[in-house]
N, C-alpha and C positions, 0 to 999 in steps of 0.2 A: 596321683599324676594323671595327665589326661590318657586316654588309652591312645588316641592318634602321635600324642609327640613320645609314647613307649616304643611303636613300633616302629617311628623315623629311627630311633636312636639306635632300635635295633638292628634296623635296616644298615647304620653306620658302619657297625662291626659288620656286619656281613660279607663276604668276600665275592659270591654270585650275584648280588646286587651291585658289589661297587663295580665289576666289573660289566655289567649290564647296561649301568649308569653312565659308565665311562665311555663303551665305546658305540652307543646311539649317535647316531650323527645330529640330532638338533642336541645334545647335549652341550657341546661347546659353546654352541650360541644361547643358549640360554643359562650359560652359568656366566656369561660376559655381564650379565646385569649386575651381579654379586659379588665377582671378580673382575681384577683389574685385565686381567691377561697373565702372560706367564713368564713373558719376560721383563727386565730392568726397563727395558725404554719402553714399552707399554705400561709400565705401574706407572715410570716420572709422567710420559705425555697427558693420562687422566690425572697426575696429581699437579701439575700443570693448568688444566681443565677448569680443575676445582677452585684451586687456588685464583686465577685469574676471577671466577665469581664470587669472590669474598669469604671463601670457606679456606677454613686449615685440617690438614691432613696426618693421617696416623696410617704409614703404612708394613702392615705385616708378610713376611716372604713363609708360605706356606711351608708348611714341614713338620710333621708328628711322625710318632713311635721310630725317633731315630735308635738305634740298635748298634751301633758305631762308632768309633771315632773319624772314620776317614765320610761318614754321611754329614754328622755336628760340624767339622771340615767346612763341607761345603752351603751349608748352611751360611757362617760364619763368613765366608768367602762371598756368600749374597748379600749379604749387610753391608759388607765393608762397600764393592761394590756401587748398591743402591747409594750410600752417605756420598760418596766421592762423587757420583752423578747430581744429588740434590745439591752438594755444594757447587758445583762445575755451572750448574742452570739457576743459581741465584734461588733458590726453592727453600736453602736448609731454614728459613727463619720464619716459613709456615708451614712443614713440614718437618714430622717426627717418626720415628720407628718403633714400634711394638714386637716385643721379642717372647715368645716361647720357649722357655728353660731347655723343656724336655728337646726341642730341636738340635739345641748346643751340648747333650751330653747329659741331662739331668738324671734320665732314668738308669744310668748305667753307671756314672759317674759324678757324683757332685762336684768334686775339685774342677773337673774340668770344663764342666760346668761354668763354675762362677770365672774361671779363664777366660772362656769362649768372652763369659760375659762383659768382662771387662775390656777384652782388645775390642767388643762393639760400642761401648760405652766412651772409649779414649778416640774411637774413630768418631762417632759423633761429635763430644767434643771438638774434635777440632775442626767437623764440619760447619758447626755454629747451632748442631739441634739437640735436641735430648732425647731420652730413652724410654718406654714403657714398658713394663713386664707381666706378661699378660698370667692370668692366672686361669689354671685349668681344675681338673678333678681335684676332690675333697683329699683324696694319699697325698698331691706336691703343694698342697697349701702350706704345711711348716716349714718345708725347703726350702720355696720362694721364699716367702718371708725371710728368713735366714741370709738367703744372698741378697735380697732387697738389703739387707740391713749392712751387709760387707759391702756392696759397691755405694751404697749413700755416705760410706765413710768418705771414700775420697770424691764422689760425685753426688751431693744430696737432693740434685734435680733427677732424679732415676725416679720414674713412677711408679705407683705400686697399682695394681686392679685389686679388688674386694666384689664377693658376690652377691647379693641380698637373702637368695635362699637358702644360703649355711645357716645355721643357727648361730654361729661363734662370730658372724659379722657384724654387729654390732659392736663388741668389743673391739673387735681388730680395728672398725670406723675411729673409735676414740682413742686410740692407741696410734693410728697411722695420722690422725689429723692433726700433726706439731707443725711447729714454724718451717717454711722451704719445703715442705711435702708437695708430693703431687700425689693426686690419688681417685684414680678411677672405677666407679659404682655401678655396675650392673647386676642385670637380676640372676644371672647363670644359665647356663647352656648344655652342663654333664648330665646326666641320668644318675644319683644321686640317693643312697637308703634315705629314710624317714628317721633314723637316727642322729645323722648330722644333718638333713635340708631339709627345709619348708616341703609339704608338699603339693599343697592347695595355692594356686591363685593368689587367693586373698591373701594368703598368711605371706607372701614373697612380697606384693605391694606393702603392704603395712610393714615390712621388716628394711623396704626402700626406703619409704620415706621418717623411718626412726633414723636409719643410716644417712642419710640427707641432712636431717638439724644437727646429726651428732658433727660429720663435716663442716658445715658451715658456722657450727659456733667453736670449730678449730681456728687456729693459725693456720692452715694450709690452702691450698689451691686445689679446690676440689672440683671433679670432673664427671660429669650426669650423665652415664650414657644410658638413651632409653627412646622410645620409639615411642612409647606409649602416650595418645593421645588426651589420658584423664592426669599423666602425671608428669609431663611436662610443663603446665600450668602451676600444675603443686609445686614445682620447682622453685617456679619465679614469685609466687608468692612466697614461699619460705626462704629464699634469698633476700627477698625486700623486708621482711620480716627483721634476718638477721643483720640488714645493714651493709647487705652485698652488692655493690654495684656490677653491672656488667661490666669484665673483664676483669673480676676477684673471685670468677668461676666459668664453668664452658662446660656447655652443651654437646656429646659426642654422638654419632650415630651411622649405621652401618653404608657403606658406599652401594648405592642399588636401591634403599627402604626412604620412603618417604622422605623423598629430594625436595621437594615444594617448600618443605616444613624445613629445610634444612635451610633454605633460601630466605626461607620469612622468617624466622628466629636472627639469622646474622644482618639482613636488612634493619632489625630492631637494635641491635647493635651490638649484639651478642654474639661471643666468639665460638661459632662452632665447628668442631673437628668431627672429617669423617676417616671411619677406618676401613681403608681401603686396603683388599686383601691381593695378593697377586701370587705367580708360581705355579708348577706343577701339579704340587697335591692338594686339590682343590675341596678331593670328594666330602673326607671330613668336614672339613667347614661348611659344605652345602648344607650337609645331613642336619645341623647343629643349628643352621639360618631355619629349616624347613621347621624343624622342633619347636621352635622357639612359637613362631607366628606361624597356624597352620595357613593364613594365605597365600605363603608364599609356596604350599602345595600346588595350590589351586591354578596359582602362577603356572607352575614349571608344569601342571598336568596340562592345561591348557593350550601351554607353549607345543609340547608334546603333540598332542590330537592337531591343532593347527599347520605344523611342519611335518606332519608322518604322510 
């Protein structure tokens, strides 16, 4: 693993860093690139934004290591919320929600869990959008799955994420890519042993794009998310390849990384969604954007030295 995205990720856990991180004053303004803001009508107005320029939206209400029932609460209480707002503004029919297990109860509870997950999933529903379940560390990959698999009983548009650099992603690719699936392919973001993930670079690209043909010569409706500018091309070639027209697949990508590209791919007529993050607890998800692409270091030192 690279030694720079060891030490973001380190930096993640860290409690004197996040707190350091947190209360710098150009912090806020520079986590706005990344984030939507922290409240519901700051997410809809950029999801608003977006949408009016031909992009569709996947938006996440931040919240990890919930430790509670009465925190999953209020989580769950933000969903409901957000849905009721995207339906109220005519939004919900290019606009979707991305949900975190562990937010609603996972690591403490599974029942309640798959609960939570369902009163957001029937809220949707009758907003008129669907659901995505986003997938974290290599421990809640069997869980997820598991509830992916109860709530696609009564709702089988409930999306699933897959990561590239697990080893077991490939299988799960061929296995999640049935008829009425949805299912979205990144390359991962945990810090992760050499036992279950890639660790190299290469071996994560090369394990995308196995996971990519395995997708597309599914039944399902698979979903690219990836910034990478050598493998976005791969993409659409091995779409044309398999006889996919635009809009029998979509392109996802984070709100704040390469907007241009987000712009030029849906001008071509390609449907692309970004996932726009919003909410209070931000710090994780920065840590996790920084790991990923160290540019977006370079970003936030920069931003730093220029407002201090």
């Amino acid at each position: 693993m690279n030694p720079l995205r060891s030490l973001i990720l380190a930096a993640a856990r860290n409690g004197t860093i996040r707190r350091l991180v947190a209360t710098a004053p150009v912090s806020r303004d520079v986590v706005r690139r990344f984030v939507a803001g922290e409240t519901t009508a700051e997410a809809v107005a950029v999801t608003r934004r977006l949408v009016d320029s031909g992009l569709t939206v996947t938006l996440d209400h931040l919240g990890e290591d919930t430790t509670d029932k009465a925190q999953a609460e209020q989580t769950v209480q933000a969903y409901l919320d957000l849905l009721d707002q995207l339906h109220a503004q005519g939004l919900a029919d290019r606009a979707e929600v991305s949900v975190k297990l562990s937010a609603v109860g996972q690591m403490f509870d599974e029942d309640l869990a798959l609960a939570n997950a369902r009163r957001i999933c029937a809220a949707a529903e009758a907003a008129g959008t669907t659901v995505t379940l986003d997938m974290e560390d290599h421990t809640t990959t069997d869980s997820t799955l598991r509830l992916l698999a109860e709530l696609r009983q009564t709702w089988p548009w409930v999306g699933a994420v897959i990561q590239s650099y697990l080893r077991r992603t490939y299988d799960d690719s061929v296995a999640l890519a049935a008829a009425d699936s949805r299912v979205r392919l990144c390359k991962g973001a945990y810090k992760e042993p050499d036992g279950v993930a890639y660790q190299d670079k290469i071996d994560v690209d090369k394990s995308y794009i196995r996971c990519v043909n395995a997708l597309l010569a599914g039944d399902g409706f698979p979903m690219f998310a990836t910034h990478d500018p050598r493998l976005v091309p791969i993409i659409g070639e091995r779409a044309e390849a398999h006889g996919r027209k635009p809009g029998s697949f979509e392109y996802q990508m984070l709100y704040g990384i390469r907007p241009d590209e987000q712009l030029r791919l849906a001008q071509l007529g390609h449907t692309v969604r970004v996932y726009v993050p919003y909410g209070g607890e931000w710090y994780g998800y920065l840590m996790r954007r920084m790991a990923e692409r160290p540019a977006n270091v370079a970003f936030f030192l920069r931003a730093l030295a220029t407002r201090s």
